[in-house]
ChimeraX commands (.cxc) that place a marker at each C-alpha (Angstrom):
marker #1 position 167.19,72.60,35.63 radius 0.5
marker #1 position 163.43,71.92,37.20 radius 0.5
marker #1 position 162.54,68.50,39.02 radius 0.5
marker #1 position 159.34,67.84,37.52 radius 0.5
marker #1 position 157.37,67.26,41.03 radius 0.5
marker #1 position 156.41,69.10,44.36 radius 0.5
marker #1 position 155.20,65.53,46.21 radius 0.5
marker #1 position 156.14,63.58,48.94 radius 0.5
marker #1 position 155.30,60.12,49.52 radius 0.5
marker #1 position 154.91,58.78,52.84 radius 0.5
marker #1 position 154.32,55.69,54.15 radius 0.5
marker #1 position 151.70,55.81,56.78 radius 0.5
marker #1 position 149.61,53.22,58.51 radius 0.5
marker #1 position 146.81,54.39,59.73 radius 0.5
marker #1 position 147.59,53.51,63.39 radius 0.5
marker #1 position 148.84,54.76,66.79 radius 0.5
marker #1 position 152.56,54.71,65.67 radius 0.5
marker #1 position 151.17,55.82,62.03 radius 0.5
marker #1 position 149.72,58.89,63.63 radius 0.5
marker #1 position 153.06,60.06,65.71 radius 0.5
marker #1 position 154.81,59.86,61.72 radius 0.5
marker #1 position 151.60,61.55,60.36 radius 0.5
marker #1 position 152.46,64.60,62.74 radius 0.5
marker #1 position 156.23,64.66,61.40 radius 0.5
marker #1 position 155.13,64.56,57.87 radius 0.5
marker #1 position 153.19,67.42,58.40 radius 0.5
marker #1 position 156.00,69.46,59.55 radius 0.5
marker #1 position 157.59,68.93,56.53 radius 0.5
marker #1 position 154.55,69.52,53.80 radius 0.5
marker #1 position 153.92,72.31,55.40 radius 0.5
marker #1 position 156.96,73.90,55.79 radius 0.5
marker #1 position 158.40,72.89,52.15 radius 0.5
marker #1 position 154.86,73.46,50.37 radius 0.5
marker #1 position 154.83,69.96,49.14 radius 0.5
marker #1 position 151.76,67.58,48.45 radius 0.5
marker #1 position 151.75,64.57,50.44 radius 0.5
marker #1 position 150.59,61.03,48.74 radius 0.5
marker #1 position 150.14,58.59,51.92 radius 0.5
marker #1 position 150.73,55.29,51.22 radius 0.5
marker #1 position 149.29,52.70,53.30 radius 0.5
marker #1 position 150.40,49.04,51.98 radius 0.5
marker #1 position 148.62,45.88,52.78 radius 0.5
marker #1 position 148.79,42.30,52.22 radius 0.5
marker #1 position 148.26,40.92,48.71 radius 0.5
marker #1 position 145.35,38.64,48.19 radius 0.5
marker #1 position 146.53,35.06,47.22 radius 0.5
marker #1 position 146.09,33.78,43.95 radius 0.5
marker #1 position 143.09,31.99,45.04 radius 0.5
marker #1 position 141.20,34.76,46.41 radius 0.5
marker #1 position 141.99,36.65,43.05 radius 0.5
marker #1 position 140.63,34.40,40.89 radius 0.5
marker #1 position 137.82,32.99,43.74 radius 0.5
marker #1 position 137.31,35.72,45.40 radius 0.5
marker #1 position 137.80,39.11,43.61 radius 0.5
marker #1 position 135.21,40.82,45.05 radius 0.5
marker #1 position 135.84,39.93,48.56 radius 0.5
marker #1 position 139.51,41.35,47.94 radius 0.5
marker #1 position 138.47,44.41,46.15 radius 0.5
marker #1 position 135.84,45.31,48.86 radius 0.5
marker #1 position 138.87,44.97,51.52 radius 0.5
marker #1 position 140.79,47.14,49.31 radius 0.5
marker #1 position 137.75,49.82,49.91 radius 0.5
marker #1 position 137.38,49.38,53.27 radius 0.5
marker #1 position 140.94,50.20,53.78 radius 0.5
marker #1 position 141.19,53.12,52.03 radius 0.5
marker #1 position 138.50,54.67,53.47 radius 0.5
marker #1 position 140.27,53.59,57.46 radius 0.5
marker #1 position 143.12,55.75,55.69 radius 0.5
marker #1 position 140.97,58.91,54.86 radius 0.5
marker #1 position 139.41,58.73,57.97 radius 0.5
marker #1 position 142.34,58.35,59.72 radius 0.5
marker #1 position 144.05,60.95,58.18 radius 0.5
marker #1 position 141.08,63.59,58.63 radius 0.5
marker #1 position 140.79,62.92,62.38 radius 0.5
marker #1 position 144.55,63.21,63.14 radius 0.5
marker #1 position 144.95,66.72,61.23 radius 0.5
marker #1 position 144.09,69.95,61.19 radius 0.5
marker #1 position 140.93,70.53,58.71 radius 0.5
marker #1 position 142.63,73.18,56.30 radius 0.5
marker #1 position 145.63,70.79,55.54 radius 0.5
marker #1 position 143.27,67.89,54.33 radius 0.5
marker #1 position 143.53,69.12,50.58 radius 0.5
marker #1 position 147.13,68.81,50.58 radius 0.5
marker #1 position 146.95,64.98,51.39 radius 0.5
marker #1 position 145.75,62.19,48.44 radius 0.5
marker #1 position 145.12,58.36,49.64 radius 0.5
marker #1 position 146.70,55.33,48.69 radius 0.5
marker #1 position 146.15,51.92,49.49 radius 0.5
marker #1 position 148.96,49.63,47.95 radius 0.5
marker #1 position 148.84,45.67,47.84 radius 0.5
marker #1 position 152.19,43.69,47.79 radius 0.5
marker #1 position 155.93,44.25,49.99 radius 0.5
marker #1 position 156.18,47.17,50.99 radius 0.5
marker #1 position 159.83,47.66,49.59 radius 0.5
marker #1 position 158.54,46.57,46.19 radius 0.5
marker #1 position 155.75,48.65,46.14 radius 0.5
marker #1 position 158.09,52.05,47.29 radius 0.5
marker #1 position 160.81,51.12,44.95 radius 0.5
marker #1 position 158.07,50.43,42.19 radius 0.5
marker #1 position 156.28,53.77,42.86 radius 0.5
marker #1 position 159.76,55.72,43.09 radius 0.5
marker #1 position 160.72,54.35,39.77 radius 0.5
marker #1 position 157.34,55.84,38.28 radius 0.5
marker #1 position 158.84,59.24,39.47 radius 0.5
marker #1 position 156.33,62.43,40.60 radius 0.5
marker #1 position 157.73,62.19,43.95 radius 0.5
marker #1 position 160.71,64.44,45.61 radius 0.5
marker #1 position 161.10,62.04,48.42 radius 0.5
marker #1 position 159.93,59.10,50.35 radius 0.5
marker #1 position 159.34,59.68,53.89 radius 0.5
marker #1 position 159.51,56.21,56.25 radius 0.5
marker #1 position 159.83,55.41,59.78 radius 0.5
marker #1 position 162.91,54.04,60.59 radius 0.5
marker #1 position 161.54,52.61,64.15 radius 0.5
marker #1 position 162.67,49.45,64.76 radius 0.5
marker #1 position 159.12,48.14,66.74 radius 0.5
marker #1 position 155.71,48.78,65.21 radius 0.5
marker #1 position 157.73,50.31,61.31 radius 0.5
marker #1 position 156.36,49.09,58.44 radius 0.5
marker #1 position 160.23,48.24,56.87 radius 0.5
marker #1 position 162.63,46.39,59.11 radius 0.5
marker #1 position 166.34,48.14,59.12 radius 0.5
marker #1 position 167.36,45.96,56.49 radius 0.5
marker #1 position 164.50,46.61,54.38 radius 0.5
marker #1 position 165.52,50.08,55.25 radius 0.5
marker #1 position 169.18,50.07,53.95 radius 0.5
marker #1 position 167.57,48.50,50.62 radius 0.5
marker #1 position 165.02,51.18,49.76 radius 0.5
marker #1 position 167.53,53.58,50.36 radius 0.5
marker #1 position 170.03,51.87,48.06 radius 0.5
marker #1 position 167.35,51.01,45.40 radius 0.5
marker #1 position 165.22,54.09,45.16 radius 0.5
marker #1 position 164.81,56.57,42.10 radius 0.5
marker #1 position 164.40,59.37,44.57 radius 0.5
marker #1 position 165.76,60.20,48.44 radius 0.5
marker #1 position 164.05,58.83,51.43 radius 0.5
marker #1 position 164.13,60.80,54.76 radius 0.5
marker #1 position 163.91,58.21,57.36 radius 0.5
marker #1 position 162.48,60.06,60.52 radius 0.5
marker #1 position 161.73,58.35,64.19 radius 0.5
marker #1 position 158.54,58.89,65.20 radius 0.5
marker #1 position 159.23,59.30,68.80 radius 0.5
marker #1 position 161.44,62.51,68.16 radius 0.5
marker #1 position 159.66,64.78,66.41 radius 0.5
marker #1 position 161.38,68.06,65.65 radius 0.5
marker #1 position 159.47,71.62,64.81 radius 0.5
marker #1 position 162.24,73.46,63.33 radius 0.5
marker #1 position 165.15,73.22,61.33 radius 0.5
marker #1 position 168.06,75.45,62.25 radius 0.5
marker #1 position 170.87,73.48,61.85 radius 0.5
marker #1 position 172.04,70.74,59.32 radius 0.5
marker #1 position 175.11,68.36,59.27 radius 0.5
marker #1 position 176.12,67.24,56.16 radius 0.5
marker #1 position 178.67,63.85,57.42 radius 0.5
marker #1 position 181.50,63.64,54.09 radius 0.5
marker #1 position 183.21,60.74,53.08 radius 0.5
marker #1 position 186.37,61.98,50.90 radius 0.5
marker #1 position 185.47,59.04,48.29 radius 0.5
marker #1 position 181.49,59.99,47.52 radius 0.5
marker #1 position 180.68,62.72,45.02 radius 0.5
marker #1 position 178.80,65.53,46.51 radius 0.5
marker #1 position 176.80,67.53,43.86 radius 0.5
marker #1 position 173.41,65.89,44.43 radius 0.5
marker #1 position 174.07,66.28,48.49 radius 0.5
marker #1 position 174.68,69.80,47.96 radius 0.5
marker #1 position 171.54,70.72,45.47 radius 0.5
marker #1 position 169.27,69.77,48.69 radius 0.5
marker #1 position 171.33,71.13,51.20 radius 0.5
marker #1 position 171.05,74.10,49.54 radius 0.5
marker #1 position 167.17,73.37,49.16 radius 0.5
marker #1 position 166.96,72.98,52.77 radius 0.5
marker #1 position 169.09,75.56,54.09 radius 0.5
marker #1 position 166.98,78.16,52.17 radius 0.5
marker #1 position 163.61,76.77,52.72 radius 0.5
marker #1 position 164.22,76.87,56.93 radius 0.5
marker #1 position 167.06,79.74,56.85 radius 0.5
marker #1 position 169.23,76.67,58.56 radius 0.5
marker #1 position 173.16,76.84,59.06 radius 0.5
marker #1 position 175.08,73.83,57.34 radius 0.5
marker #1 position 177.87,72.25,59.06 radius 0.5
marker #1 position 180.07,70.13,57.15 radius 0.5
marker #1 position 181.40,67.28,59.06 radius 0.5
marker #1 position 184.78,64.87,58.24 radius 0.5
marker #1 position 186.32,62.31,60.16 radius 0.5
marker #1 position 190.27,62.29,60.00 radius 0.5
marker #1 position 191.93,59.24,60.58 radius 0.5
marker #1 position 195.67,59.79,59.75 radius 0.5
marker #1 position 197.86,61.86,62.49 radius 0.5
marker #1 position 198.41,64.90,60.48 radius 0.5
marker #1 position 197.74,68.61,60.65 radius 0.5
marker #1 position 193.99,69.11,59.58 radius 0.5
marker #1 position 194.33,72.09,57.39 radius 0.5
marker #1 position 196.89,69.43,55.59 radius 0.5
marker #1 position 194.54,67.11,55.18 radius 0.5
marker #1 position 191.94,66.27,52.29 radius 0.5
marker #1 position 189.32,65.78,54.06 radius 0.5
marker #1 position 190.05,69.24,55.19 radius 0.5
marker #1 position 190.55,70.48,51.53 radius 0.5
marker #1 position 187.47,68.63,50.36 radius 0.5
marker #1 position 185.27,70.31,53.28 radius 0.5
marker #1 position 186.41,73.80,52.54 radius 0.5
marker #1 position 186.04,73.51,49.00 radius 0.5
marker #1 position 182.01,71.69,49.61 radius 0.5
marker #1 position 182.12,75.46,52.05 radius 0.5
marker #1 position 183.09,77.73,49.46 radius 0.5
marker #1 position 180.07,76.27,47.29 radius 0.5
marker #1 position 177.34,76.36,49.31 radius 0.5
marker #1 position 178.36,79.69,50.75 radius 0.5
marker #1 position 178.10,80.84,47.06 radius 0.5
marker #1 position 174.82,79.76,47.00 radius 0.5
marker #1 position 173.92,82.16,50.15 radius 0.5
marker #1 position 173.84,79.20,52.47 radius 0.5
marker #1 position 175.40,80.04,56.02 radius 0.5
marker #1 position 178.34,76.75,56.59 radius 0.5
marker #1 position 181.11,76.37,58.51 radius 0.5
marker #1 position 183.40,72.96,58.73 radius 0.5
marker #1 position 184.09,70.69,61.66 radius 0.5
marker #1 position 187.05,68.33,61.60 radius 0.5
marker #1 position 187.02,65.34,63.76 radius 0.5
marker #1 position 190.15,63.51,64.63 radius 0.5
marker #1 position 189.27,59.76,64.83 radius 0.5
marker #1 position 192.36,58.43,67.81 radius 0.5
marker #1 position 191.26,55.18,66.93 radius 0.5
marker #1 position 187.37,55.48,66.92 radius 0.5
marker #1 position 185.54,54.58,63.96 radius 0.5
marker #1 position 184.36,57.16,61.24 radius 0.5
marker #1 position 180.53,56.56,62.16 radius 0.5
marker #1 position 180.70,56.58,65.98 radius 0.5
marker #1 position 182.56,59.75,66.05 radius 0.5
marker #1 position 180.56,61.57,63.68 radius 0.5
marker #1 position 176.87,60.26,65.63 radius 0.5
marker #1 position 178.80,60.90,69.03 radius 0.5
marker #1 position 179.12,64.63,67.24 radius 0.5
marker #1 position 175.52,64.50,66.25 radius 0.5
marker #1 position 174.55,63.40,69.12 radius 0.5
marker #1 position 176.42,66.44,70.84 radius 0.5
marker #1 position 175.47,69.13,68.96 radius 0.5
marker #1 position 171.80,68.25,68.00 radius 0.5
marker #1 position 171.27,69.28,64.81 radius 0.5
marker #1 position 167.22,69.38,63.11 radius 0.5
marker #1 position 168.25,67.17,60.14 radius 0.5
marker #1 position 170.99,64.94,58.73 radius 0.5
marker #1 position 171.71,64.87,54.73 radius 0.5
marker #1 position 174.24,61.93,54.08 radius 0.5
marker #1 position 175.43,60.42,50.56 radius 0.5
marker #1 position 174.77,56.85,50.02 radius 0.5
marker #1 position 178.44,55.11,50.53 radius 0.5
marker #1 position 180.72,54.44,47.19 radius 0.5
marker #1 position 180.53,50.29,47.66 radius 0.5
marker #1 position 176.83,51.13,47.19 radius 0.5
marker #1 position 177.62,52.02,43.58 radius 0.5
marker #1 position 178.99,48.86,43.40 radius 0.5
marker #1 position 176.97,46.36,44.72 radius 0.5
marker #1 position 173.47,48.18,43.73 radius 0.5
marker #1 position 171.79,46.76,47.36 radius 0.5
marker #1 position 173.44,47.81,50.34 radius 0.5
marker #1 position 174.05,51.66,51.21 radius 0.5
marker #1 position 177.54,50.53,53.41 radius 0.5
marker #1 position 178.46,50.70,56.85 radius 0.5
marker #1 position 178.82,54.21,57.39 radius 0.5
marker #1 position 175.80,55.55,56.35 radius 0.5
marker #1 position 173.66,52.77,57.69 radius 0.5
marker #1 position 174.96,53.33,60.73 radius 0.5
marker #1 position 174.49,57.25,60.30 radius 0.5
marker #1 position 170.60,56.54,59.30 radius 0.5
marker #1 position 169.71,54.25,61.91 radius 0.5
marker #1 position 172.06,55.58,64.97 radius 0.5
marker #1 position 170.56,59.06,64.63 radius 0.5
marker #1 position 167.37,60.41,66.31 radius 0.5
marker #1 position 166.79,63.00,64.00 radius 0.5
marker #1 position 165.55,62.81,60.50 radius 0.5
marker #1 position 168.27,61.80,58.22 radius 0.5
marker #1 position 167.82,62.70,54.33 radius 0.5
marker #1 position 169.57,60.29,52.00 radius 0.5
marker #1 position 170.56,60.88,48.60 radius 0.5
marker #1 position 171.52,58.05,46.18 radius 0.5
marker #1 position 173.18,57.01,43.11 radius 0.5
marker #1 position 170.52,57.43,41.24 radius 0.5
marker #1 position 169.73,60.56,38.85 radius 0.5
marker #1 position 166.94,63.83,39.00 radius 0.5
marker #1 position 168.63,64.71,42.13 radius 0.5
marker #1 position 167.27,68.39,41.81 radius 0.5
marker #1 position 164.46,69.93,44.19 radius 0.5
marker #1 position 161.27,71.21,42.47 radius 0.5
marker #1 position 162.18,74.92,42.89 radius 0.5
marker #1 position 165.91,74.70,43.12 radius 0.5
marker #1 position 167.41,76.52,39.95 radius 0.5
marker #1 position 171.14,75.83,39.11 radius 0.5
marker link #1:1,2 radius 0.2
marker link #1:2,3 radius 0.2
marker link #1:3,4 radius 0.2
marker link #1:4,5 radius 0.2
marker link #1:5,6 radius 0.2
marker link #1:6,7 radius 0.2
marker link #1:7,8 radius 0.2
marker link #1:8,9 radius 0.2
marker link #1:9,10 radius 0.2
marker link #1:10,11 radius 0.2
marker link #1:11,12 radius 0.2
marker link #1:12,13 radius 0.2
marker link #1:13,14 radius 0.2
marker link #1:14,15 radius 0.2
marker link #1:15,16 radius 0.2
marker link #1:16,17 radius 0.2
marker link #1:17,18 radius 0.2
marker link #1:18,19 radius 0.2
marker link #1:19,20 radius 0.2
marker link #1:20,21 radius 0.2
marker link #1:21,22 radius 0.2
marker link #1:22,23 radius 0.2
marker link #1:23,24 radius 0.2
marker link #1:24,25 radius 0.2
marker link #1:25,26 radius 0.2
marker link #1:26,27 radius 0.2
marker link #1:27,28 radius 0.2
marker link #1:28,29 radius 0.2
marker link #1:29,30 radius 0.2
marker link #1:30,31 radius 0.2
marker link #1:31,32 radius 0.2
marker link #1:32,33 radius 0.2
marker link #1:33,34 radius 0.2
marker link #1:34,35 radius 0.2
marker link #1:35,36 radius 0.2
marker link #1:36,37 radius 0.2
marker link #1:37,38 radius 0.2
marker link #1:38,39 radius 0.2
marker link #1:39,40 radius 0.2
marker link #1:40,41 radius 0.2
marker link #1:41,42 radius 0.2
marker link #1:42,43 radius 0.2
marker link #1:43,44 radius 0.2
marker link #1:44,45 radius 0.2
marker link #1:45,46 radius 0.2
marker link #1:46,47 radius 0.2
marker link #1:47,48 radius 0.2
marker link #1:48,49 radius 0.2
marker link #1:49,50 radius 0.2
marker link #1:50,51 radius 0.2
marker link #1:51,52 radius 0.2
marker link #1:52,53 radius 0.2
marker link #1:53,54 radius 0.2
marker link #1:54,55 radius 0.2
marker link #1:55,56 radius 0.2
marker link #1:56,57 radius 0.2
marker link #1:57,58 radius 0.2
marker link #1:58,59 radius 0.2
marker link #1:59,60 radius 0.2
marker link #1:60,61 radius 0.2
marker link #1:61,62 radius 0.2
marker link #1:62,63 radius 0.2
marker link #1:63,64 radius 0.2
marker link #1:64,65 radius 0.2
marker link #1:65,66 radius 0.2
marker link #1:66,67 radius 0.2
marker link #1:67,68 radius 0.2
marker link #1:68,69 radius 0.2
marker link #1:69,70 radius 0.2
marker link #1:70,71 radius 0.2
marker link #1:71,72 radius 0.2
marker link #1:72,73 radius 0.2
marker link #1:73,74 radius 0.2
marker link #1:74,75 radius 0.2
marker link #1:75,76 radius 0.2
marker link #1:76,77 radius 0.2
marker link #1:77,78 radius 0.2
marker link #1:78,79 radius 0.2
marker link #1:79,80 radius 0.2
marker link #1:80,81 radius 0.2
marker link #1:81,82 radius 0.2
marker link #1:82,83 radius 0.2
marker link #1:83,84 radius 0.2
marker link #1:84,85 radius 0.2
marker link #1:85,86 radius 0.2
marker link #1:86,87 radius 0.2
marker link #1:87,88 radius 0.2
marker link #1:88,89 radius 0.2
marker link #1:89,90 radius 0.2
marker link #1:90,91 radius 0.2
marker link #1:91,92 radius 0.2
marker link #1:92,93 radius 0.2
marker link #1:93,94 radius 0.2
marker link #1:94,95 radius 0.2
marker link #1:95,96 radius 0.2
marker link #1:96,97 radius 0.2
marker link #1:97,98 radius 0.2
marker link #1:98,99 radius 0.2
marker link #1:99,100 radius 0.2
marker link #1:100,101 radius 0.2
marker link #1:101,102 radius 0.2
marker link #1:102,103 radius 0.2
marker link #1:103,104 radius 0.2
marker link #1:104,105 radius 0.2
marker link #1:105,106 radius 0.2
marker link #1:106,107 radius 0.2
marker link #1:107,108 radius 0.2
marker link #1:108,109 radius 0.2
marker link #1:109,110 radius 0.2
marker link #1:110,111 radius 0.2
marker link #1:111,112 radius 0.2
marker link #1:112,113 radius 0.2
marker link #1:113,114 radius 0.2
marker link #1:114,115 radius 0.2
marker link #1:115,116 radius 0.2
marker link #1:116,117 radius 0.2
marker link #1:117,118 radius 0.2
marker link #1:118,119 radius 0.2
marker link #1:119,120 radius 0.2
marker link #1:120,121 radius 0.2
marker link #1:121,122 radius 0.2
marker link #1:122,123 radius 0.2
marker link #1:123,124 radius 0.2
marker link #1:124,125 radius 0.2
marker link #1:125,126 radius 0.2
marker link #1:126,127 radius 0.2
marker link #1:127,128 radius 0.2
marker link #1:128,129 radius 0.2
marker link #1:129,130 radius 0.2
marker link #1:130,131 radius 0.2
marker link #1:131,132 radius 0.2
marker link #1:132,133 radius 0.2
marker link #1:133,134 radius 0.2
marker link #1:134,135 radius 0.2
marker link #1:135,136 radius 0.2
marker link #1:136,137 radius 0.2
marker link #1:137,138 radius 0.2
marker link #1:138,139 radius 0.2
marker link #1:139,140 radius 0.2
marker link #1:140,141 radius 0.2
marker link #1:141,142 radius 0.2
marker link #1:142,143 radius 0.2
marker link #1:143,144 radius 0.2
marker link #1:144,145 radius 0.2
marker link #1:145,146 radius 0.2
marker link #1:146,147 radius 0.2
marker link #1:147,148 radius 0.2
marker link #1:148,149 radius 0.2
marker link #1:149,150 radius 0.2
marker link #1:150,151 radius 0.2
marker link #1:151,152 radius 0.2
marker link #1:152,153 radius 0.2
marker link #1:153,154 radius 0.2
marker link #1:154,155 radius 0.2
marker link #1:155,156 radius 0.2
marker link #1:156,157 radius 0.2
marker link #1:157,158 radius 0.2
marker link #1:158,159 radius 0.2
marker link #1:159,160 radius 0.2
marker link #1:160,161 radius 0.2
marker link #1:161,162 radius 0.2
marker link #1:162,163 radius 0.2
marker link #1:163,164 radius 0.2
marker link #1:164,165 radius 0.2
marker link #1:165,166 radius 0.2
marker link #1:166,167 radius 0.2
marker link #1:167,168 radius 0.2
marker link #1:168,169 radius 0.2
marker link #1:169,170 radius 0.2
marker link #1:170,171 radius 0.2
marker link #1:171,172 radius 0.2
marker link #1:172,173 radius 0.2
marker link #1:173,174 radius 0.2
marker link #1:174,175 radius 0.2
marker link #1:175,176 radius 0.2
marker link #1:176,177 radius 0.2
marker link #1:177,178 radius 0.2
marker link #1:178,179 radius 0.2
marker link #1:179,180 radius 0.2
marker link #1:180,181 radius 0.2
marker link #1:181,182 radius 0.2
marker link #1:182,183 radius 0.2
marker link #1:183,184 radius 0.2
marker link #1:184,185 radius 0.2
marker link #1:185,186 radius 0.2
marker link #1:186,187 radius 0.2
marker link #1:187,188 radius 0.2
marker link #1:188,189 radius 0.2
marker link #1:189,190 radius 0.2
marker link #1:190,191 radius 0.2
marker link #1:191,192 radius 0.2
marker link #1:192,193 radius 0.2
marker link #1:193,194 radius 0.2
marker link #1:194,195 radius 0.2
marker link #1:195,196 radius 0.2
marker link #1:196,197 radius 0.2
marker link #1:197,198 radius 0.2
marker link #1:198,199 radius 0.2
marker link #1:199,200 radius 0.2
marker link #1:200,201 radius 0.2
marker link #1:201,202 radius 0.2
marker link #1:202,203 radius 0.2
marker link #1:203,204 radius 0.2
marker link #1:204,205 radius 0.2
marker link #1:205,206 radius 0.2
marker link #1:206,207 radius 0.2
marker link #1:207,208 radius 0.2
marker link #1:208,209 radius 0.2
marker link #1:209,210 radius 0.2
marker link #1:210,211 radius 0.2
marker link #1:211,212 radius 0.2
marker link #1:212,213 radius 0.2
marker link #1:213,214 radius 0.2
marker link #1:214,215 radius 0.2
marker link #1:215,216 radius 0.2
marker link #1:216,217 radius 0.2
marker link #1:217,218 radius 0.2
marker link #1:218,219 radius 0.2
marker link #1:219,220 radius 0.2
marker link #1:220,221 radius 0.2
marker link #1:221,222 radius 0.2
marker link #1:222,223 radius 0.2
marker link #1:223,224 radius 0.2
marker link #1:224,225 radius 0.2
marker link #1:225,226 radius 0.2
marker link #1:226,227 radius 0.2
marker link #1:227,228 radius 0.2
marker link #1:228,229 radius 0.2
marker link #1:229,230 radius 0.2
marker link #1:230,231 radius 0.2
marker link #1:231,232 radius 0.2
marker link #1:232,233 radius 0.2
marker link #1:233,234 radius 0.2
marker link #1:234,235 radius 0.2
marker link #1:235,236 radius 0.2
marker link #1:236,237 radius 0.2
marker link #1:237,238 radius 0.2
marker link #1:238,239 radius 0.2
marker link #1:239,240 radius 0.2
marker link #1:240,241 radius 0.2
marker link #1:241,242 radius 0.2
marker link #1:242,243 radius 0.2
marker link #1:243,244 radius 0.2
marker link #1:244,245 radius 0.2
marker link #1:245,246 radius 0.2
marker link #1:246,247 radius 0.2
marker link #1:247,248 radius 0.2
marker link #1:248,249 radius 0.2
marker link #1:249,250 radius 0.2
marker link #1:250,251 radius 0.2
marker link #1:251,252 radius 0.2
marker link #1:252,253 radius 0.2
marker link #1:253,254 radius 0.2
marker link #1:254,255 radius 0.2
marker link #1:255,256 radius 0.2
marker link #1:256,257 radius 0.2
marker link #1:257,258 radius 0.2
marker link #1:258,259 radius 0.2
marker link #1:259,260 radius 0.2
marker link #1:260,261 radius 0.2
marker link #1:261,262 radius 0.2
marker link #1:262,263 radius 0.2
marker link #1:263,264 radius 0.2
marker link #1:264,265 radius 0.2
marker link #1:265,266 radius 0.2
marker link #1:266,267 radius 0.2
marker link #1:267,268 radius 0.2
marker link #1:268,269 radius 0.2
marker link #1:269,270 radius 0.2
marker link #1:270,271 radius 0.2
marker link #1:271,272 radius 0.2
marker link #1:272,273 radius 0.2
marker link #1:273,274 radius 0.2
marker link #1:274,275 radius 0.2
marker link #1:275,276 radius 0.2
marker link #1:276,277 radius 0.2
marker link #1:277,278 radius 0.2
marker link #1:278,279 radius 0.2
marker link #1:279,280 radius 0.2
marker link #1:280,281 radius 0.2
marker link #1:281,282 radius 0.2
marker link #1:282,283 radius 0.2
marker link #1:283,284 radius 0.2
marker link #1:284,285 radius 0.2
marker link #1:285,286 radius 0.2
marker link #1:286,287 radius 0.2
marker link #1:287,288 radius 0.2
view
């Protein structure tokens, strides 16, 4: 099974914050060998100005694209400029991503997930994640990481796990990273006894058939809940990356991702890669 893409869409103003994002996208096309396609979205004219003014709009339209390229060839490295196409989208910004997801030809979507100066509030956020035909990495601009050597892959007993998985694998072979798969227990019981246990071992014995290096970590909860315990254990251990499964009431609902793994995306500094319900889960060059 082939995805049918090797591109990346990021969402990139072509600012001060932009630029500190533009640096961690970079890290990423050039270690995965990925295209990028930035996105920068702006306002969309009012219906008077379409049908008064077109050419004023359109000619605002130009002048921002070209703030992009220039933007974008001043803040990188010359020999990485042909890996980079231009965008300049009209309309809300979760529309437009959702809109351009559903069009497919991208592996990901990569946002900021910056509270001050982000293009997408967190709830705006939570929404693209749950609504997207694709992942989104959500990375903060002001921690930018260089490396990947570790990964922690938080499990919720009730999600499935085979799309979660397929890019774990991705990524553990594309940065020669270790995977640790990570479960919160909340009943008093022996932890090889427990599901959660079971279920880790068994995510274990896959991946480690896949050559991927994993080992399991089992946190008791004593009363905590599941998502502080697990980002206290992030927060710990310092893993590059996070890959999470969008929550089961997410399948339900259609717009909200749940509590766990909003509080997973947004609680973490690191970048945190999050797969949804939705299908062509597979990596460009990841054969199964």
């Amino acid at each position: 099974m082939r995805y049918r893409s090797n591109n990346i869409l990021a969402l990139i103003p072509p600012t001060k914050e932009g630029k500190l994002l533009l640096n961690q996208s970079l890290f990423f096309q050039q270690s995965l060998g990925m295209r990028i396609f930035v996105y920068h979205i702006i306002d969309k004219p009012s219906l008077f100005e379409q049908l008064f003014h077109a050419k004023r709009a359109n000619h605002y339209k130009s002048n921002e694209l070209v703030k992009l390229r220039r933007f974008i060839e001043e803040s990188i490295p010359e020999k990485s400029l042909n890996q980079f196409t231009y965008r300049i989208k009209t309309g809300d910004p979760l529309s437009v991503l959702q809109r351009q997801s559903k069009k497919g030809g991208y592996e990901f979507i990569i946002i900021d997930k910056c509270e001050q100066g982000s293009t997408l509030d967190p709830d705006d956020t939570d929404k693209l994640i749950s609504r997207t035909f694709c992942p989104v990495m959500t990375v903060n601009r002001n921690y930018q990481i260089n490396n990947v050597k570790r990964i922690v892959i938080p499990v919720d007993i009730l999600q499935t796990t085979k799309k979660k998985l397929l890019w774990a694998t991705f990524f553990a072979k594309k940065f020669d990273a270790q995977v640790t798969i990570v479960s919160a227990l909340t009943m008093n019981i022996d932890i090889k006894k427990s599901l959660a246990w079971r279920n880790a071992e068994k995510l274990k014995h896959m991946l480690s058939q896949r050559g991927v290096k994993c080992d399991v970590e089992i946190l008791k909860t004593k009363g905590q809940e599941k998502h502080k315990l697990v980002l206290d254990y992030i927060a710990r251990e310092k893993p590059e990356l996070v890959i999470i499964r969008t929550h089961q009431e997410s399948r339900l609902a259609g717009t909200h991702i749940g509590k766990f793994v909003s509080e997973i995306v947004h609680g973490c500094q690191m970048p945190v890669f999050t797969v949804n319900r939705f299908l062509n889960p597979t990596p460009v060059d990841f054969e199964v």
